[in-house]
C-alpha positions in Angstrom: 43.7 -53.1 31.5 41.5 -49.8 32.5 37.9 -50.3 34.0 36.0 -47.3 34.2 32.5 -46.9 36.3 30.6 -44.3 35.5 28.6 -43.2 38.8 26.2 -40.8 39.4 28.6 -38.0 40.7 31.7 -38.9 39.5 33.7 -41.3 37.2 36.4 -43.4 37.9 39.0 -45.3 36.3 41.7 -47.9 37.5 45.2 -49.1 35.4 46.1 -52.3 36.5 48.8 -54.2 35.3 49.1 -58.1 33.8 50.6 -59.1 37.4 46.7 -57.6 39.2 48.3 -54.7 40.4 46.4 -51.2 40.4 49.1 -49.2 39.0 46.9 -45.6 39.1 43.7 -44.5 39.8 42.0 -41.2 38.2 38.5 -39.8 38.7 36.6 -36.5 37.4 33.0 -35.1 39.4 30.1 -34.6 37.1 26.5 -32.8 38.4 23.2 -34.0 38.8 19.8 -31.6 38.0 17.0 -31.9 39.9 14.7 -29.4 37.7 11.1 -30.7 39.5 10.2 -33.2 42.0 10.8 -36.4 41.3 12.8 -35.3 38.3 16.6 -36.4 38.1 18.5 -35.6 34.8 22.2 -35.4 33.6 24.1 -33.7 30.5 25.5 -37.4 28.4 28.2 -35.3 27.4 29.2 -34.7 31.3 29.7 -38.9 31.6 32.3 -38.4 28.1 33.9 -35.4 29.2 35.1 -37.6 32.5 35.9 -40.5 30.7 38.1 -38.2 28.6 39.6 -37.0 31.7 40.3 -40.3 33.1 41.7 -42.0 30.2 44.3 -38.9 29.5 45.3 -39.4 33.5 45.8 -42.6 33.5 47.5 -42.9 29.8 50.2 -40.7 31.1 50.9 -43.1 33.9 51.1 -46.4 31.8 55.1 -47.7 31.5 53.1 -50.1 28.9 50.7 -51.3 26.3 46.6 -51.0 27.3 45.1 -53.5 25.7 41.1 -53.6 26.5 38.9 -50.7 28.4 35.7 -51.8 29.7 33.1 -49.6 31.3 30.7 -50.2 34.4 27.9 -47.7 34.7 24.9 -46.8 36.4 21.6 -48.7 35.7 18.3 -47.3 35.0 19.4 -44.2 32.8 18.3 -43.7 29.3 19.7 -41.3 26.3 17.7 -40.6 23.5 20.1 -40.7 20.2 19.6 -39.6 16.8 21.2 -41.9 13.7 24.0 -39.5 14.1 24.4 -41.1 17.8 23.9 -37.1 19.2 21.4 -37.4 22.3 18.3 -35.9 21.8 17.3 -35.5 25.5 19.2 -34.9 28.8 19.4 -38.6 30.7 17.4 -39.6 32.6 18.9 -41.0 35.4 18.0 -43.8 37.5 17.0 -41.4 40.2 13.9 -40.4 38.0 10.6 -40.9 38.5 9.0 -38.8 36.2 7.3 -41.4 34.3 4.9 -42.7 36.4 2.2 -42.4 34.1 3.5 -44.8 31.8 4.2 -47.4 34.2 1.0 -47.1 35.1 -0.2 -47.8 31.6 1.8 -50.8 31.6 0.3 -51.9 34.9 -3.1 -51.3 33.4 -2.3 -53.3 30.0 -0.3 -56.3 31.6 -0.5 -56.0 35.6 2.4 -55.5 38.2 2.3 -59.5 38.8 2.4 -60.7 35.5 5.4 -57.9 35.3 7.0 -59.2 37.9 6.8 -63.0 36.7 8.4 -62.1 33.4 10.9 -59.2 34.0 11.7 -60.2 38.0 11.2 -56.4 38.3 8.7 -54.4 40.0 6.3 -52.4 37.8 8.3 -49.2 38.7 9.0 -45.6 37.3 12.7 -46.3 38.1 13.0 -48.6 35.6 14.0 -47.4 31.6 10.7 -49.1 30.1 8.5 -46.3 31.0 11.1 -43.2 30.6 11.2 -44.6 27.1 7.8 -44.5 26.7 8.1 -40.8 28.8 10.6 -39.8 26.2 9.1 -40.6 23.1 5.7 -39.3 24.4 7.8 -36.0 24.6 10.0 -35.4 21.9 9.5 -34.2 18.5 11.5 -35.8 16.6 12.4 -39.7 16.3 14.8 -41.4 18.3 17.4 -44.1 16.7 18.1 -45.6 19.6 17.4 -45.7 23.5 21.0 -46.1 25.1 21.8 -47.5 28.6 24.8 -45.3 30.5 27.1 -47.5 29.6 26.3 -48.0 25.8 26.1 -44.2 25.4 30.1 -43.8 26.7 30.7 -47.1 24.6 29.6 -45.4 21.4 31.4 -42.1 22.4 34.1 -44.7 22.8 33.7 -46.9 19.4 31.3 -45.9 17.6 28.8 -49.2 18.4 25.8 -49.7 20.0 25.7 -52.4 22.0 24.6 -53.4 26.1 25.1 -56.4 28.0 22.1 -58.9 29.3 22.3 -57.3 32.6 21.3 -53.6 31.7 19.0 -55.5 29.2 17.4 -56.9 32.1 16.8 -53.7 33.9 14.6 -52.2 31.1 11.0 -53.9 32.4 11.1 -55.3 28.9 13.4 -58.4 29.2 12.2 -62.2 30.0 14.8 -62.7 32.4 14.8 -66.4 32.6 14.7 -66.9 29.2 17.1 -64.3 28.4 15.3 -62.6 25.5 13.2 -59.4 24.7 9.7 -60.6 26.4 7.1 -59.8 23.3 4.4 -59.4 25.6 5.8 -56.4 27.2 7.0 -55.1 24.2 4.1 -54.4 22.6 2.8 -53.4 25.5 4.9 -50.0 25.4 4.6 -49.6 22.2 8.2 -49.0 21.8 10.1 -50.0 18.9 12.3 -52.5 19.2 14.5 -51.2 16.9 15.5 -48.7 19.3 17.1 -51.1 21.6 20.8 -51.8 21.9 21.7 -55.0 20.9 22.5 -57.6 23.2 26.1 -58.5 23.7 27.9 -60.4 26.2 29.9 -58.6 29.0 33.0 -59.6 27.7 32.0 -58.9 24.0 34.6 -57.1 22.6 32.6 -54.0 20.6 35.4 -53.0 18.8 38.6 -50.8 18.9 38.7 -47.1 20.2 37.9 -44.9 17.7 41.3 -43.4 16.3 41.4 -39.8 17.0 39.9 -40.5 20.2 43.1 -42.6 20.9 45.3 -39.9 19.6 43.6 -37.5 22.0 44.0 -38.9 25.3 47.3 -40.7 24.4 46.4 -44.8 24.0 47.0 -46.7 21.1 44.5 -47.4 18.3 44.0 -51.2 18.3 42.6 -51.1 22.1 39.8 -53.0 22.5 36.9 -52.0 24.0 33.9 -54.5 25.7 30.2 -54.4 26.1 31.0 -54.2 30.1 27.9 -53.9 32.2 25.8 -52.2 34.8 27.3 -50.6 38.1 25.5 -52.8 40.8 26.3 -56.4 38.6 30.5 -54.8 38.2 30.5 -53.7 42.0 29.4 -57.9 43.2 32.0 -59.0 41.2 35.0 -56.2 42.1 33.5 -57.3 45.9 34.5 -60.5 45.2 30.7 -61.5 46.1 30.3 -64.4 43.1 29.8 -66.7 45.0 26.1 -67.6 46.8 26.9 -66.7 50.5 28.7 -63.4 50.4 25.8 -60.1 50.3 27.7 -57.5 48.0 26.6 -54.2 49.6 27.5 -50.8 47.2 27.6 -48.1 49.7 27.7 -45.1 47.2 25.2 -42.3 46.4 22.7 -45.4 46.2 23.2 -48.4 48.1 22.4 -51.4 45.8 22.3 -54.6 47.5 22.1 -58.1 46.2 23.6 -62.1 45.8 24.6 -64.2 42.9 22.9 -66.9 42.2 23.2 -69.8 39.8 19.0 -69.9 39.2 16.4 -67.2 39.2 15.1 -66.5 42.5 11.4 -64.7 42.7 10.6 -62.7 45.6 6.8 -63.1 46.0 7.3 -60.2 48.5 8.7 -57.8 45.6 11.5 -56.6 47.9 14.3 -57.8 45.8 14.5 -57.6 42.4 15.9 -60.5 39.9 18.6 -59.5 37.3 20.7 -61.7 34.7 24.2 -61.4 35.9 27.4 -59.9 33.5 28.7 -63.3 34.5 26.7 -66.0 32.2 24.6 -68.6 33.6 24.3 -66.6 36.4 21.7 -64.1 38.2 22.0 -61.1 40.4 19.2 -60.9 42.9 18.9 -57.2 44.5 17.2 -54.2 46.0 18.7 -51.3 43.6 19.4 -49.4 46.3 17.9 -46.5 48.4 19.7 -43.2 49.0 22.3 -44.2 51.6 26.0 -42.0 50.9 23.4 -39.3 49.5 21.4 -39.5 52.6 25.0 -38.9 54.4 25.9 -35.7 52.1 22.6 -34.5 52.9 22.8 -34.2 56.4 25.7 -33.1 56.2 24.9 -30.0 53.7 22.2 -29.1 56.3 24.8 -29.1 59.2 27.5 -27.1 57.1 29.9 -29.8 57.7 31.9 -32.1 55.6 30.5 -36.1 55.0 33.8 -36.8 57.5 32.6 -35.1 59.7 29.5 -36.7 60.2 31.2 -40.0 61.2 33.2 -37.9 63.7 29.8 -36.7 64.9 28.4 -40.0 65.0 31.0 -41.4 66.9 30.6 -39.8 69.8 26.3 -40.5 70.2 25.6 -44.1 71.8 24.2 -46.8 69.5 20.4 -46.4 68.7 21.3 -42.2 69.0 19.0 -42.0 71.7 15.6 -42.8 70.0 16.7 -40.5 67.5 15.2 -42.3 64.1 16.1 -41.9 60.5 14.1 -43.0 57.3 16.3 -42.8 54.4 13.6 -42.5 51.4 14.8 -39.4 50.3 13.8 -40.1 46.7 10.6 -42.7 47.2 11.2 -45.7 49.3 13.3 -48.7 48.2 12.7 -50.7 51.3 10.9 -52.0 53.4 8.6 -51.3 50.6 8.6 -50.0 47.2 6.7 -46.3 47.6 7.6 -43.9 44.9 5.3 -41.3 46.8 7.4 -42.3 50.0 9.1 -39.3 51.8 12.1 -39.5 54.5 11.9 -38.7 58.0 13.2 -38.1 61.4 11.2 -38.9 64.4 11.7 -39.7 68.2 13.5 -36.0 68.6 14.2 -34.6 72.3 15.8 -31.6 74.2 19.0 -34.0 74.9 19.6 -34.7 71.6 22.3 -33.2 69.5 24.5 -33.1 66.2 26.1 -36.4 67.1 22.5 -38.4 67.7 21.6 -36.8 64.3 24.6 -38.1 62.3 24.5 -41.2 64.0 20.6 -41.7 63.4 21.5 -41.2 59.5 24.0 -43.7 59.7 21.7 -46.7 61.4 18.5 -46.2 59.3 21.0 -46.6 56.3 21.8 -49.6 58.6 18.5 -50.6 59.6 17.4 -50.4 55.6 20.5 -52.7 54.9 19.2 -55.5 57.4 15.7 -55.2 55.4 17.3 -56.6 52.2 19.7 -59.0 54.4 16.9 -60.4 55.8 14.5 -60.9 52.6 17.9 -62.6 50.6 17.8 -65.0 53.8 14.0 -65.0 53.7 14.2 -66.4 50.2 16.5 -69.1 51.7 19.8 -68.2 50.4 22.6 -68.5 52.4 23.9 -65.1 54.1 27.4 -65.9 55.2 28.9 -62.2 55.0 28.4 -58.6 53.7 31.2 -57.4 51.5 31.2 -53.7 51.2 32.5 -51.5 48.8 31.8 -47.9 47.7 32.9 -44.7 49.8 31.2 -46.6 53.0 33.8 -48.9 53.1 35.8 -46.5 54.4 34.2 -46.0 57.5 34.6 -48.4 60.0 32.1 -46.7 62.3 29.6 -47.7 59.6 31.4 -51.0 58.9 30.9 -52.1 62.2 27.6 -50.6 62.5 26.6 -52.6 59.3 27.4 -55.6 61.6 26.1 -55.2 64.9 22.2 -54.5 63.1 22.5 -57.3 60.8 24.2 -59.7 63.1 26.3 -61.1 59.8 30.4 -60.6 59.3 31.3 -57.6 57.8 34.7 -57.0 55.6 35.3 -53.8 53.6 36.6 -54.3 50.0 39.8 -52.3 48.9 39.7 -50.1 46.0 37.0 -48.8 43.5 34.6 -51.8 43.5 32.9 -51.0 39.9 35.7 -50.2 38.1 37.7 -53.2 39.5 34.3 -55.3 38.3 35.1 -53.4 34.7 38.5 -54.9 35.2 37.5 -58.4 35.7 36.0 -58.5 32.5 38.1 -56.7 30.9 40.9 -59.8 32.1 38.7 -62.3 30.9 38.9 -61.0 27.3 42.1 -60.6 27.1 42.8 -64.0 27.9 44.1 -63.6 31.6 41.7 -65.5 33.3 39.0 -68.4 31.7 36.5 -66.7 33.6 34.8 -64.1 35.5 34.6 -65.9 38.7 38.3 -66.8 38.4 39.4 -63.0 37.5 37.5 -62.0 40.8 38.5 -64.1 43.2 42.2 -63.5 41.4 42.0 -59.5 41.5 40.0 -58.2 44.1 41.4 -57.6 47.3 39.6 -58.1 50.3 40.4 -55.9 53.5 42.1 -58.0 56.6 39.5 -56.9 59.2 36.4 -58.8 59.9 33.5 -56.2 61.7 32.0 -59.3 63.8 28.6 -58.3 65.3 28.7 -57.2 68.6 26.5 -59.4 70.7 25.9 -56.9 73.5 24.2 -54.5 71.3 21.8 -57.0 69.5 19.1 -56.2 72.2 19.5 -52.0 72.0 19.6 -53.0 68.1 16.7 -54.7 67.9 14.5 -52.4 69.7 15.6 -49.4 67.4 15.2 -51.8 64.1 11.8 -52.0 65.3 11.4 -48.7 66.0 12.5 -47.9 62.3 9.4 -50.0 60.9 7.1 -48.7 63.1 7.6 -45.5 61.7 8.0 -46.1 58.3 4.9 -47.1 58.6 3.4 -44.0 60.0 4.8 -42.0 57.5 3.9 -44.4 54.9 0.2 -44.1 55.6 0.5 -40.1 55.3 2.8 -40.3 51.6 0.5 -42.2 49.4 -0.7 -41.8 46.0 
């Protein structure tokens, strides 16, 4: 099997064998523009040009026959294709909030609450509804389609358009109870809905790679390629979290939080979103993540260190960094609240304060952010047993244990590349190695040995700069507003 996520700096790609081993790994960097505020684009052929990359990498290391490929990717990014599948429009990634306007419009024609009851999403620029409607309103020329990530790279792949109920359910378009386009909203946009994808199971299987594809990067021509799904739904299950009680926590670029459920779960509070699951009969219910590793980079960039080093600075300041304070809403707020106008901050600065208080103030408003999520899933009465992390976090335990000792939950780091084992998973189910997705994950994924328990002489100092971290959010909140 390969599974292959498609992030939002870099791709990656796992071979495992029939026996759940990961017999090699490959990856390949791709760039981000930011051409205006609030503007986040990249190139579609960037996300191919990786996948290309990865595939030749880890075709040279396979002893064997690959039978499927299935593809995790980032939610919330749109392609505009012509008939010819050529896009039409740099993607716009799920970073973007350019297309405010139109989520507006669709606030003024339906209302955020009605929205909300129908999609489980918040009325939102981040989602693909309104850059559709952005796009369109923009180009010149008719799109054939509005592609997810992961459909574009599976019709690079195949030649078919196709995405799974989970991206479905991320477009602000799809009646996620029901599990079917929501007519309503539809019309609402004014989209066509002959530009979406059809929907397609996960496990689907699309069809086989297209030949000279194949030929190029060295696999044979009867593999089999799946619908797969979106990043944040493969990461839960390559965490192993598919089960209610264990928090998946994706600590990449974004840090996407969320549970599995086996109903749909409504937060009146709007915190957490509700998503249909790649697993059927099942639900995802997250916050889609605020800037957490990117928060991390950034600091680091402005201290002309590398991301390492922050953790080595970080180590060495005491918890709560001295009243040093970090709000990571460095591209609008995810949490506490939604704020697209929201700005990040630091606050509580002193003459005794140095580099390490900084780095370490980074890492615990990550942290605090975390426990705002970990609380609402709790909140909403599901049971929070655990955090299962995956992502480049993981391998931190500073953070790890920091993660614990704010949230006051277990912590245990997840080995590997989260997303692409998820891709995995499903990629085992339809070949017939496992009955199910629950099965393949609980089968596959391997958990690290240590357990981060919460240090209970730090609850107090952590409580006091939790609440520090709300109280000025919301100073800052009453200055970035609309």
């Amino acid at each position: 099997m390969i599974g292959c996520d498609v992030g939002t700096q870099s791709s990656k790609g796992l071979l495992v064998d029939a026996d759940g081993r990961v017999r090699a790994t490959a990856s390949a960097s791709h760039d981000v523009e930011f051409p205006a505020p609030g503007h986040a684009q990249q190139n579609p052929d960037a996300w191919t040009e990786a996948i290309r990359q990865i595939l030749t990498q880890l075709a040279s290391q396979t002893d064997g026959t690959v039978s499927h490929i299935a593809i995790a990717a980032q939610l919330d990014g749109i392609v505009p294709v012509d008939s010819a599948l050529r896009p039409l429009h740099d993607a716009l990634i799920w970073m973007d909030r350019r297309a405010s306007m139109q989520a507006e419009h669709l606030r003024d024609k339906v209302g955020a609450e009605r929205i909300f009851d129908i999609t489980g999403l918040n009325c939102n620029a981040s989602h693909t509804a309104p850059k559709m409607m952005w796009l369109r309103d923009q180009l010149g020329t008719p799109v054939a389609k509005f592609l997810p990530v992961g459909s574009f790279v599976n019709s690079w792949l195949t030649g078919v358009v196709a995405q799974d109920p989970a991206n479905a359910s991320s477009t602000m378009l799809y009646d996620v109870a029901e599990r079917k386009w929501a007519d309503e909203l539809v019309d609402a946009s004014e989209l066509d809905p002959r530009t979406f994808p059809e929907v397609a199971g996960s496990t689907e299987v699309l069809g086989s790679i297209r030949p000279e594809l194949a030929d190029e990067v060295g696999l044979a021509r009867d593999i089999e390629i799946l619908t797969g799904t979106g990043d944040d739904h493969a990461s839960a299950i390559g965490a192993g979290a598919v089960l209610t009680g264990i928090v998946a926590d994706v600590t990449g670029t974004a840090e996407p939080i969320g549970m599995t459920t086996e109903t749909p779960i409504f937060d009146p509070d709007h915190l957490v979103e509700t998503h249909v699951h790649a697993m059927p009969d099942r639900w995802f219910i997250e916050n889609p993540g605020f800037v957490s590793g990117g928060s991390v980079r950034w600091i680091a960039g402005l201290l002309g260190i590398d991301d390492s080093e922050v953790f080595d600075l970080a180590a060495e300041a005491p918890p709560a960094s001295k009243g040093f304070t970090f709000i990571p809403a460095l591209s609008g707020a995810m949490t506490p609240r939604w704020n697209d106008h929201m700005l990040g901050g630091l606050a509580g600065a002193s003459m005794d304060q140095g580099r390490a208080d900084l780095c370490r103030a980074v890492i615990e408003g990550c942290s605090f952010a975390l426990r705002d999520i970990v609380d609402r899933l709790a909140g909403l009465g599901l049971r929070v047993d655990g955090l299962r992390v995956t992502g480049g976090g993981a391998r931190s335990n500073l953070w790890l244990q920091i993660k614990a000792d704010v949230t006051g939950v277990p912590v245990r780091a997840v080995a590997g590349e989260g997303a692409a084992m998820g891709a995995v998973c499903l990629a085992s189910v339809a070949a017939g190695w496992f009955d199910n997705i629950e099965a393949a994950s609980q089968s596959l994924v391997e958990v690290g040995p240590e357990i981060f328990e919460p240090e209970t002489g730090l609850s107090g100092v952590y409580e006091a700069g939790y609440q520090r971290y709300r109280q000025v959010f919301d100073a800052l909140e009453s200055v970035y507003q609309p």
